[in-house]
N, C-alpha and C positions, 0 to 999 in steps of 0.2 A: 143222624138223619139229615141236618142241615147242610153234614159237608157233602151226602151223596146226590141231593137237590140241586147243587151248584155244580157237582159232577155233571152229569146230568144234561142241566142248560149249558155249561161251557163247552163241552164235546162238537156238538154241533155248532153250535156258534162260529169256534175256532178255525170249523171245517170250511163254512161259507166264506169267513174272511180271506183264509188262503187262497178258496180257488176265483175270490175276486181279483188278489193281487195278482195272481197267477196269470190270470186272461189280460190285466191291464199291461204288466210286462211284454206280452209277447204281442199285443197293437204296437207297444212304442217300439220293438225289435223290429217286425215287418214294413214297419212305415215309408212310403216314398221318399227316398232319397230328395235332397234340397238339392239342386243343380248350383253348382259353384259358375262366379262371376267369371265372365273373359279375363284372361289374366292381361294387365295392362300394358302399356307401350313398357318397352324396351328401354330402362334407366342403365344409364352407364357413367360411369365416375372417375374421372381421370384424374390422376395427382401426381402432379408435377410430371407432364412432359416432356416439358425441355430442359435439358440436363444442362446444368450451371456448372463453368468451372473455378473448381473453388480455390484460392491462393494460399499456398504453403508456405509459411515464413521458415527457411532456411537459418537456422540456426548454427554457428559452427563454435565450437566448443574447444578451446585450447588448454592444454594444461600447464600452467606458470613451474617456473622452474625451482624443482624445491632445495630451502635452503641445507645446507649443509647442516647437521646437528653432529654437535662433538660427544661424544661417547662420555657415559661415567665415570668419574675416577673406580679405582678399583677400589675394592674393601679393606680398611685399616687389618695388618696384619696384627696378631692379637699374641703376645708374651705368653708362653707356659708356664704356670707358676714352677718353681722346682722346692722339690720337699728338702728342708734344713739338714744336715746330718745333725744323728742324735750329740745331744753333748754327755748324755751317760756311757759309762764305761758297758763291756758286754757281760759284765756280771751283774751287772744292774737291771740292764733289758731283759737276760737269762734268767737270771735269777739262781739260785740252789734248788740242787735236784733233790725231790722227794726223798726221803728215807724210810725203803720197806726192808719186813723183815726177811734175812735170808733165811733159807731153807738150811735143815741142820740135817747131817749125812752122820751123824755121833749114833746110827741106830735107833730104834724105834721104828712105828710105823711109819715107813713112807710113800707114800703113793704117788707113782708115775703116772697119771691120768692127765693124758695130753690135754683134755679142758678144765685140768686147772691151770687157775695162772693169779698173777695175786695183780691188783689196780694199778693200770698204766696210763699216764697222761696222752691226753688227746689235742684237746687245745691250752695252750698256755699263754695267756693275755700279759703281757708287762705292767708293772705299776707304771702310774706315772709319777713322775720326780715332782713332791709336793713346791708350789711355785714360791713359800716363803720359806723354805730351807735352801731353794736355788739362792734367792735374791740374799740370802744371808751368807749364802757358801756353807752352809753344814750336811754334813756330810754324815751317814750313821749305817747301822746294821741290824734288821729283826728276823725274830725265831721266830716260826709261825706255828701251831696244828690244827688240827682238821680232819674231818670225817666224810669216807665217800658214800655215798649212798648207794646201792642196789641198781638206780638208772647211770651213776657217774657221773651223778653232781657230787660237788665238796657242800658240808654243810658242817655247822657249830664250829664258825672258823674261831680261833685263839687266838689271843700273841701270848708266845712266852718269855719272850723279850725284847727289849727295843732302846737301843741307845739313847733318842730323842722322842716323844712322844708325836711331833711332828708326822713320823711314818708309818705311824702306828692306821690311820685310816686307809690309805692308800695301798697299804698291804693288805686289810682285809679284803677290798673293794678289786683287789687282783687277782685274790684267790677266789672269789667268790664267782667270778667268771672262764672260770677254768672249766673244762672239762674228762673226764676222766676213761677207761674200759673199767667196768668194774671189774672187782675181785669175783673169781669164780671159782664153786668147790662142787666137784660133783656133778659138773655140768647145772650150778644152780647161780644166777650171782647174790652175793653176800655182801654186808656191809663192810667197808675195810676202815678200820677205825685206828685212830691216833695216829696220823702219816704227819710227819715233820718236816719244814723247808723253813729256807732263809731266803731273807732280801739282801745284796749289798747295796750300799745310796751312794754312790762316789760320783763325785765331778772331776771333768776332766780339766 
């Protein structure tokens, strides 16, 4: 009830206010223009009319004569080292060829299946000639065996004999870096087991 009271009185209210400001805007709208002042004398502002002339210092600019400079020496020419020849013999560097078995043609099964083939050396690293048998001058000979594996590594390297124990490292540490084809049966590869070889040790 109190807020339609207010309703009410403010409608009207609202109404008068407007149309007071309404009427007051459109006196100040129509109102006689204020006549602007004469506009005044003619100012005018000269800057710098006579023209100064201004003194240029002439500069000349020689270029001195440049000294001679003497070139670099060239670059020390630099020695190729050259590799020693070996002092081992070439059955030392070589070494002894593997020993596989042959094939036996005495009858029985034999099969001619082009993908077989029995383990063939790939890489063959040389021992090196242990340095206190050089310095001593001894000189010897080792049996080695050995088993290839499936990918053509040697593995469960032997000695089975060795004149000096001396060669006995260096021979394993030479087979052990060898690489092999393996043995293949079948088109399958297989392990090729108990393959034999020899070191000769000679100095020249």
């Amino acid at each position: 009830m109190a807020s339609l009271i207010r309703l009410i009185v403010s409608v009207p209210l609202a109404a008068i206010i407007t149309f007071l400001l309404f009427t007051l805007m459109q006196i100040l709208i129509f109102e006689d223009s204020v006549p602007l002042d004469d506009a005044g004398d003619e100012l005018r502002i000269s800057i710098a009319d006579r023209v100064e002339d201004i003194a240029v210092r002439d500069r000349t600019v020689t270029v001195d004569d440049v000294d001679q400079v003497e070139p670099p020496p060239p670059p020390p020419q630099i020695e190729r080292a050259r590799a020693d020849q070996p002092s081992e013999s070439m059955s030392t560097i070589v070494g002894g060829l593997p020993e596989f078995d042959r094939p036996s043609l005495a009858g029985g099964d034999i099969s001619f299946d082009v993908s077989d083939r029995d383990a063939q050396p790939l890489v063959r690293i040389p021992p090196n000639y242990p340095v206190r048998a050089a310095e001593r001058g001894i000189e010897g000979r080792c049996e080695v065996t050995f088993d290839v594996t499936p990918e053509g590594n040697p593995t469960n390297v032997r000695i089975l004999s060795c004149t000096n124990s001396v060669f006995e490292r260096e021979t394993i540490r030479a087979v052990e870096r060898w690489r092999y084809e393996p043995r293949v049966q079948d088109g399958v590869a297989q392990w090729r087991r108990g393959v034999v070889t020899h070191f000769d040790y000679n100095l020249e």
